[in-house]
C-alpha positions in Angstrom: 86.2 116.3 72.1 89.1 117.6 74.5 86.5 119.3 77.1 84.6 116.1 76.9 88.0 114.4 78.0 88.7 116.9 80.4 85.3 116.8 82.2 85.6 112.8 82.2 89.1 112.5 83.2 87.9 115.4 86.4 84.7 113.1 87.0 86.5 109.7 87.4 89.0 111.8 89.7 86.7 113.1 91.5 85.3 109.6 92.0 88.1 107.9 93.5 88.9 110.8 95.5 85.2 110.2 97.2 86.2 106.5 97.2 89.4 107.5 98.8 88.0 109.4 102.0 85.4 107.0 102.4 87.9 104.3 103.0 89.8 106.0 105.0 87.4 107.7 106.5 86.2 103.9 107.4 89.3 103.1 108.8 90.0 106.1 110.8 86.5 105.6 112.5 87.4 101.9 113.2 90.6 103.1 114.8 89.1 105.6 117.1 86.4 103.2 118.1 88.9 100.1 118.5 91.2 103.2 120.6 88.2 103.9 122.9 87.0 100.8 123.7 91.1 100.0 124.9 90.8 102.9 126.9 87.5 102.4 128.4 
């Protein structure tokens, strides 16, 4: 029951940590664009 716990608990974290990146990820690439069309 624990390990099942465990492995849950390690899942959902590992899904918002995707979730996390890809969101920022997002917005870092949306500031580098916005950045380079300024510049350009």
């Amino acid at each position: 029951m624990l390990h099942e716990l465990t492995k849950l608990g390690k899942l959902t974290y590992f899904r918002i940590n995707v979730l996390e990146n890809i969101i920022y990820g997002g917005a870092t690439s949306i500031l580098v664009r916005v950045l380079c069309e300024k510049t350009l």
